[in-house]
N, C-alpha and C positions, 0 to 999 in steps of 0.2 A: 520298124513294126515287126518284122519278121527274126526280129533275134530276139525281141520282145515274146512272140508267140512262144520259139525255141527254148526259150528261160520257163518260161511255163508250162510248158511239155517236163522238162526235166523235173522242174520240182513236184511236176501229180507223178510221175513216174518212180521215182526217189522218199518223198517225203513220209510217204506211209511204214516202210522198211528202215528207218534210222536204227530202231531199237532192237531189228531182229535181224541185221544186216547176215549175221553168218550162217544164220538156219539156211540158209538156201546152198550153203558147203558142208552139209553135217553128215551128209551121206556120199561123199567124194573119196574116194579113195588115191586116184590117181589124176593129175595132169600135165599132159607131155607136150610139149612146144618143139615144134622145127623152128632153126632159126635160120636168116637167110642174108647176103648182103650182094646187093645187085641182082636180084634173083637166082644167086648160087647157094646151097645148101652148104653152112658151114661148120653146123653144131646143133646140139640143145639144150633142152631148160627142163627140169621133169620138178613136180611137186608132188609129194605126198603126205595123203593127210592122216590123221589117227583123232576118232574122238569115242572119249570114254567121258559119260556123263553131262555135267558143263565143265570138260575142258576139250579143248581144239588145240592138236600140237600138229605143225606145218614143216614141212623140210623141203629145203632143196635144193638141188645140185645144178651146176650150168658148166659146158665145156665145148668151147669153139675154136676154133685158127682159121686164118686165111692165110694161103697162100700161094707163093709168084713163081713157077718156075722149080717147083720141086721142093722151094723153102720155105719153113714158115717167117710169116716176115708178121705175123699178130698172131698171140695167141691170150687168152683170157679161161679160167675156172674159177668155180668158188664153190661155196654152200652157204645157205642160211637156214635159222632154224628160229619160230615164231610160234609161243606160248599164249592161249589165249585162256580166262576163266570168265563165264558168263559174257561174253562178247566182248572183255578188257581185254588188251595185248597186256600181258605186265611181263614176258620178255621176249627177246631178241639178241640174237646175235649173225655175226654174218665174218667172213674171211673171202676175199679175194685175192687171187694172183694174174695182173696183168703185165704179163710180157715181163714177168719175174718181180714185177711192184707189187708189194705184199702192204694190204690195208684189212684193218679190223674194225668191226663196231660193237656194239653193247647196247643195250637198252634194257634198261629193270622202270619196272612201273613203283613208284615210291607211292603206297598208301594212307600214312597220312600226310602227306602234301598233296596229294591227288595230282600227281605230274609226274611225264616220266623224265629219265635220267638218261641223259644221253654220254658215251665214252669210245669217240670214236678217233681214229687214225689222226684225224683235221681237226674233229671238232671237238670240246666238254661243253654240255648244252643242256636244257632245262626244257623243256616242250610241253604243254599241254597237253592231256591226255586222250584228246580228241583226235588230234595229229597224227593219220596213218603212215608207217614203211609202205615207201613205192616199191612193191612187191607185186604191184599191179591187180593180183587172181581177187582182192577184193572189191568188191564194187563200192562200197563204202565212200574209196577215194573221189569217188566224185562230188560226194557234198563236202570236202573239207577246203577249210582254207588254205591251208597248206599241208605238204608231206617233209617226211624225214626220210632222207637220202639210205637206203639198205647199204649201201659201200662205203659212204663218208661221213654219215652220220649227221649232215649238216641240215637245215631246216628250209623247204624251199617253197615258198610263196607261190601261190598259182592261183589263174583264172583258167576255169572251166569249162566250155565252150562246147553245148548239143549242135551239133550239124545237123541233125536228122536220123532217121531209121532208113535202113538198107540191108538189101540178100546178098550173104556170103556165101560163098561155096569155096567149104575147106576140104579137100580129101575125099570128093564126091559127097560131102553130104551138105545140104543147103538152111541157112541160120539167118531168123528174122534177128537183125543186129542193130543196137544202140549206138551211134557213133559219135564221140566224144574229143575235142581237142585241150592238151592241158598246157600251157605256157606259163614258163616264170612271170612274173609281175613286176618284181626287182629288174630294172634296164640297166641298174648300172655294173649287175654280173659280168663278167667276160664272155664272149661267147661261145666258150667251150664249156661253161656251167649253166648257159640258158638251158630250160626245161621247154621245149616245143614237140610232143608227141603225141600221135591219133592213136587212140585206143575205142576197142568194139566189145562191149556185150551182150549176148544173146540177152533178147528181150524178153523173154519168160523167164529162166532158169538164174540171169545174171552171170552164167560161166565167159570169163576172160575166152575171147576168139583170137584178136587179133591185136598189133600192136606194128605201127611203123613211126619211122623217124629219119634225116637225112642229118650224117654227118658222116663226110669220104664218102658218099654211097647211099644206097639207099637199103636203110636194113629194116628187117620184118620178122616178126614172130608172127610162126601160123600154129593154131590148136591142132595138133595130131592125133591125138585120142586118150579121151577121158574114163575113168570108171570110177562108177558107185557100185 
């Protein structure tokens, strides 16, 4: 009964916003993320946006390491860059370097087939045009059935999951927060490609707060400071 209620908080929460999902990012300028694993500070993640009329162009950069004793023993960078016209993505691309593994994606929005086109490092793939990049800063991603992978391009099936509303406190400042669980659906992934991560957004504004996950550790994305 009460993941019943949950379901239904989300959709009055969600369901009125589908078609205007980005206006609530038209006046953003900047979002910076610390990111952390085990609660040590090891990088971040910064976005920035630019919008000139109905388009929305996103970029962003990510650059972390961990390490042991002097050396890096992980280290991970990239950027992506996300075209939108009138609330469509019709493109994407992204390049990463992990620990010197170099992967690329692509995405072009094909208009008339109304799908986009995916060409990435793993995968060439066909996606419906529904189908958000887990780029996470949009809230979008919670009504879709699935996302597309920003690093590998591959398509990954997910169930949804409101826990409830909760106060954050990020950097001394305190945020009524949406908190969301997203897992693959697909069990017979391996478990280094399951999708299982809690993500929070601010409950007015919808700006992306927070983000954790456990793999080696416990890592977290905290919102650092945002401008419009």
């Amino acid at each position: 009964m009460k993941k019943k209620i949950l379901s239904i908080i989300l959709f009055l929460v969600f369901s009125n916003e589908a078609t205007a999902h980005l206006e609530h990012y038209k006046d953003i300028k900047i979002l910076n993320y610390e990111l952390f694993r085990n609660d040590k500070s090891i990088g971040y993640h910064t976005y920035d946006f630019e919008k000139i009329n109905n388009i929305l162009k996103v970029k962003s950069v990510i650059d972390l390491k961990i390490s042991k004793l002097g050396v890096d023993i992980y280290t991970y960078n990239g950027f992506t860059k996300e075209e939108f016209i009138n609330n469509q993505l019709i493109k994407f691309s992204s390049k990463t370097n992990q620990n010197k593994k170099i992967k690329n994606t692509d995405i072009l929005y094909d208009k008339e087939k109304n799908e986009l086109i995916i060409s990435g490092s793993e995968n060439q793939l066909v996606s419906p045009k529904e189908y958000p990049v887990g780029t996470w800063w949009n809230h979008e991603i919670v009504q879709a059935k699935a996302q597309i992978s920003g690093i590998s391009g591959r398509i990954i099936e997910q169930k949804v999951t409101f826990l409830g509303k909760e106060q954050l406190n990020l950097y001394g400042k305190n945020y009524e927060a949406l908190h969301f669980n997203f897992k693959s659906t697909d069990e017979k992934l391996p478990e280094k490609k399951k999708l299982n991560i809690d993500i929070w957004y601010e409950e007015e504004t919808k700006l992306w707060l927070k983000a954790a996950f456990n793999k080696t550790g416990r890592w977290e994305y905290r919102l650092k400071e945002y401008n419009f």
